[in-house]
N, C-alpha and C positions, 0 to 999 in steps of 0.2 A: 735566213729571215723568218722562215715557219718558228723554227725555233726559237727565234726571241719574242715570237708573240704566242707560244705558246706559255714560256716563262711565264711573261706578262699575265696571259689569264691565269694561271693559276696565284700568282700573286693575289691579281684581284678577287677569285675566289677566297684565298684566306683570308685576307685584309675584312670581306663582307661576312664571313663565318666569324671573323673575332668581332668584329661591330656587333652582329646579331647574337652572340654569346654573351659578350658585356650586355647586353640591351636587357637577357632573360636573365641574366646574376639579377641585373638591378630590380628587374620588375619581381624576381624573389625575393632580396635581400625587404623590396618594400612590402611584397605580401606576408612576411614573418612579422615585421614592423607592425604591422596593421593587425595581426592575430594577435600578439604581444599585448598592446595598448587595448585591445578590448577582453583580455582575460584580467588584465589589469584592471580595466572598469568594473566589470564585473564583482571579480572580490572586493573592490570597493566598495560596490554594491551591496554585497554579501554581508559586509562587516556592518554597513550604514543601516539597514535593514533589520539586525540583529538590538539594534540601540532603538532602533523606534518604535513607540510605543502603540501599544491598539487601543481605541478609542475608547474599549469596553468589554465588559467579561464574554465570550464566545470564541466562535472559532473565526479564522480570518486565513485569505491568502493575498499574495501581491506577485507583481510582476516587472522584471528587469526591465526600462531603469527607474520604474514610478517607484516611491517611497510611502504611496497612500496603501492602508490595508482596505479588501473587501470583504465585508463579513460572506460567509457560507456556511453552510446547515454542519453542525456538527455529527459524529458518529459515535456509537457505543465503543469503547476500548475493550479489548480483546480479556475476557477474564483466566488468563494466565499469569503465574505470582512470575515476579522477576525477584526472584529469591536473594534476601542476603546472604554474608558470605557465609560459610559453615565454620571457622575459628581454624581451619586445619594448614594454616600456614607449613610455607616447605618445600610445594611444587615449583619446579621451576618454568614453569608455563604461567601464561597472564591468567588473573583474576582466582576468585574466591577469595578474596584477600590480600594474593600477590600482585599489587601495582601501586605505581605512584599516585599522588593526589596532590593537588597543591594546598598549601596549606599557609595561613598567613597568620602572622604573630598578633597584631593589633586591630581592633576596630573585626566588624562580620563581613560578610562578603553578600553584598548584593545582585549581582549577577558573574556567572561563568558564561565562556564563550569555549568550546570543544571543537578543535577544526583537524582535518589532516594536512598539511599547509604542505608538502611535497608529492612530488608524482608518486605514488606507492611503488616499489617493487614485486606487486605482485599481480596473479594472471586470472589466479579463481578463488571461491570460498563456498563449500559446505556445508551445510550445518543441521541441524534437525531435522528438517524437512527439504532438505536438496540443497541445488546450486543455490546462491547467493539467497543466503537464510542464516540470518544475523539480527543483534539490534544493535543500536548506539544505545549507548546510555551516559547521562552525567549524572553523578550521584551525589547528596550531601552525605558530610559527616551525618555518625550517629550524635543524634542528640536528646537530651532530656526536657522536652519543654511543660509548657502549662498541659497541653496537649494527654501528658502522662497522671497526672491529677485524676484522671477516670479509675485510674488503677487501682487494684487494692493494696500493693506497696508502690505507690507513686516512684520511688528513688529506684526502683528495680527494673524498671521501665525503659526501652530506649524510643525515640521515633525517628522517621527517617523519608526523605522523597528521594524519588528517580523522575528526571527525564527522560524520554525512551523514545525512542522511533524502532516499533516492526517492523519487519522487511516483510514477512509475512502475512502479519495481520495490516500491512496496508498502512498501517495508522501511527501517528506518531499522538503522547498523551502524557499525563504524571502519575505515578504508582505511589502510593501514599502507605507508609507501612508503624506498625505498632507492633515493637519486640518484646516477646516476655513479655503478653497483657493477660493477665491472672486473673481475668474474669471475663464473663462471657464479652463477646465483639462487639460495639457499640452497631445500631440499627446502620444499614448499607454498608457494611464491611462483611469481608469474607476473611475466612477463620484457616490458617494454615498452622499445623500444630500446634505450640501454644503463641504466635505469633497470630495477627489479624492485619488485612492491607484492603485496599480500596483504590479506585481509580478516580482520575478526571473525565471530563469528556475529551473526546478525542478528536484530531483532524485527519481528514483522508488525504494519505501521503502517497502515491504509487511506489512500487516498487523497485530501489534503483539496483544496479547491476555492481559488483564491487568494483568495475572501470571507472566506475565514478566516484570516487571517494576524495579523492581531492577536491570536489564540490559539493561536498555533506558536509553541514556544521549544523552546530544545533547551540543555542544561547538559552541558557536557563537564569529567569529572577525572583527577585519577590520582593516583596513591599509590604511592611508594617502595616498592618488593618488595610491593606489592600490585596493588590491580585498577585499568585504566582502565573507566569509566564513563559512556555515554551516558544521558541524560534526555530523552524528547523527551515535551512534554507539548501533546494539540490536544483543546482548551475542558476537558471536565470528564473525561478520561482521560491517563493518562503509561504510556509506554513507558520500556522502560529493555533496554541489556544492556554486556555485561561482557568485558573481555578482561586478558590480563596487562600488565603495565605493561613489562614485560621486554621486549618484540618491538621497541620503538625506544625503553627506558626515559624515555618523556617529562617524567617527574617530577624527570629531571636535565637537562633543558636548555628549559624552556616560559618562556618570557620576553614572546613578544607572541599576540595571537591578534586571526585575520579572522573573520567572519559576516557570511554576504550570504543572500540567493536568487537564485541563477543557475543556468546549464544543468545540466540530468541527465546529465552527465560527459559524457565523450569530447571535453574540449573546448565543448561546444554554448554557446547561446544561450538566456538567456530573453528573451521579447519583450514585452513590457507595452504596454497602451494607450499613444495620446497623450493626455498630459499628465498621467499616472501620478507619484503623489508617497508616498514612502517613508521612513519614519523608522527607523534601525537603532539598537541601544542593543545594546553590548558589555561588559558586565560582569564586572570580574575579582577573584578569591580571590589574594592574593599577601601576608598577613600586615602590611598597612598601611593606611593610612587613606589614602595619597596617591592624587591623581588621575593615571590613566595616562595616556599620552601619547596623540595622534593622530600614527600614526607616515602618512606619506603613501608613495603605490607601493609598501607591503610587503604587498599577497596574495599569498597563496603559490599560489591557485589557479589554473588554467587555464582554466576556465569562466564564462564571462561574464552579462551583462543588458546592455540596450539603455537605460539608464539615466545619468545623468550624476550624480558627485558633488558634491555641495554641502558646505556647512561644515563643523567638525567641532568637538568640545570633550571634555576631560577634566573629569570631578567628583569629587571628593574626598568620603571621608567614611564611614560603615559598610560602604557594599555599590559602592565605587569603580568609576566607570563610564566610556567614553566613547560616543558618541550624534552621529549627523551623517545628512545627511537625503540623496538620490538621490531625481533626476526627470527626468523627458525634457520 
C-alpha cells in the first residue's frame, strides 16, 4: 500500500514538473515573440525615419517611435580629410577603391540608405585611435559639376560628398571635396595637396560600440536647389543635419554610391577580429524599380577595413537594393 502511494506521488510530481515546464516554454516561446515584434518595430522605425524629412536646414534628433524631428544646437565637424581613394587598386582588403557601389543605369539617385541588416559576425574593431574607432561612410560617385567651373581647367576637375559618422570625433556630418583644383581653395575650404574639401555642420552622435552595428544606418539625400541631408539612426534615436545641395550640387550628377565601415579618415584602417563576417545592404532612391548594379573597384574612398569582399547582387523592386557580404 506504501508503495502505490508512493508511485502515486511521484507521478503527481512529474505530471506538475511537465505542467510547470510547458507553462515556462510557453511564457518563453511568448517572451521571444514579444522581443521579435519590437525589433521589428523598430527597424520599421528606423527605415520610416530615414524618409522623413526635417522641417529645415540645421541639426535635428528624434526618438522611437515619434516620427517628428527636434531641432538641437549643432557642432563644428572634426577637420580631418576623409580622403579619396589613391587609384592603387589590387588590394584584396576593403576600400581605397576596392569595393562595391551601387550603381544605376537611368535617371540620378536621390537618396541612399547604407544599413547592416544582419547580426555581424564579429566581436571587436580597432582602428586609429583604439577599440571601436571607425567611421561609416556613404559616398557619391565622382562627379563633374557646375561646382568645377571655379577651376582653371573646369573638365580636369572632379567633386564629390561623403556622408560620415565618427566614432571618434562624436559627430556624424558631410565632407565636401574638390579633386585636382588648380587654383588656390575657394574662401572656407581647407587645402590637401592639390585637392581642397570642407565640411557641414555636424550632429553630436555618441559613440557606439561595433555590438551595435546592426542598428547603424545612415540615409544620405539631396535635392535640386535644396538641402542635402544626412540620417544617421543607432537603435531607437536618429540624428540628422543639413547642408546645401549647391557646395558640389549632388543632385546633378549622383549616379552610384559606396557604404562601408572603415577607418576614421586620414586614410586609416579598421581592424576586425578574425573571422569577422559582415553583411552591407545599399539601398537607392533613383525613380525605378530596377535593380542597381554591383559596380566592382568603384570606392571612391580612401580609408579601409581588414576585410575581404565576398559576393555581391542587385534586387529589384520598391526600395531597389544591392547587398554583398565582407569577411576575413
Amino acid at each position: 500500500m506504501k508503495q502505490k502511494k508512493c508511485i502515486h506521488g511521484v507521478v503527481r510530481i512529474a505530471i506538475a514538473a511537465g505542467i510547470l515546464s510547458a507553462a515556462l516554454l510557453s511564457l518563453t516561446v511568448a517572451a521571444r515573440a514579444a522581443d521579435d515584434a519590437e525589433a521589428r518595430a523598430q527597424e520599421a522605425w528606423r527605415e520610416a525615419i530615414a524618409h522623413t524629412s526635417v522641417p529645415e536646414a540645421g541639426c535635428f534628433e528624434a526618438s522611437y517611435p515619434n516620427l517628428e524631428w527636434n531641432k538641437v544646437e549643432c557642432v563644428e565637424a572634426p577637420n580631418i580629410p576623409f580622403t579619396p581613394r589613391s587609384g592603387r587598386l589590387g588590394s584584396q582588403t576593403v576600400g581605397d577603391g576596392d569595393d562595391y557601389a551601387a550603381a544605376v543605369s537611368s535617371g540620378l539617385i536621390s537618396q541612399t540608405i547604407g544599413s547592416f541588416p544582419k547580426d555581424p559576425g564579429v566581436k571587436s574593431e580597432t582602428g586609429v585611435y583604439g577599440a571601436n574607432s571607425y567611421s561609416l561612410q556613404l559616398n557619391s560617385n565622382f562627379m563633374n559639376t557646375k561646382t568645377c567651373d571655379g577651376a582653371l581647367v573646369p573638365k580636369d576637375c572632379l567633386d564629390w560628398l561623403q556622408y560620415v559618422y565618427s566614432s571618434d570625433s562624436l559627430a556624424a556630418f558631410m565632407q565636401y571635396w574638390l579633386i585636382d583644383w588648380d587654383t588656390k581653395c575657394p574662401s572656407g575650404w581647407n587645402s590637401y595637396g592639390t585637392d581642397c574639401y570642407t565640411n557641414s555642420a555636424a550632429v553630436n552622435v555618441p559613440k557606439e560600440p561595433i555590438t551595435k552595428l546592426k542598428t547603424l544606418k545612415i540615409s544620405g539625400s539631396a535635392v535640386t536647389g535644396g538641402l542635402d541631408t544626412l540620417v544617421m539612426t543607432v537603435g531607437t534615436t536618429a540624428y540628422s543635419t543639413t547642408g546645401e545641395d549647391s557646395v558640389v550640387y549632388l543632385a546633378t550628377g549622383w549616379n552610384q554610391s559606396e557604404f562601408n565601415i572603415i577607418g576614421d579618415g586620414g586614410g586609416s584602417e579598421a581592424d576586425f577580429n578574425s573571422g569577422s563576417s559582415i553583411t552591407v545592404k545599399v539601398a537607392v532612391t533613383n525613380g525605378t524599380k530596377n535593380a542597381p548594379t554591383c559596380a566592382a573597384n568603384s570606392g571612391t574612398t580612401g580609408e579601409t577595413n581588414n576585410l575581404n569582399l565576398g559576393s555581391c547582387a542587385g534586387h529589384a523592386g520598391g526600395k531597389p537594393y544591392i547587398e554583398f557580404t565582407e569577411s576575413n
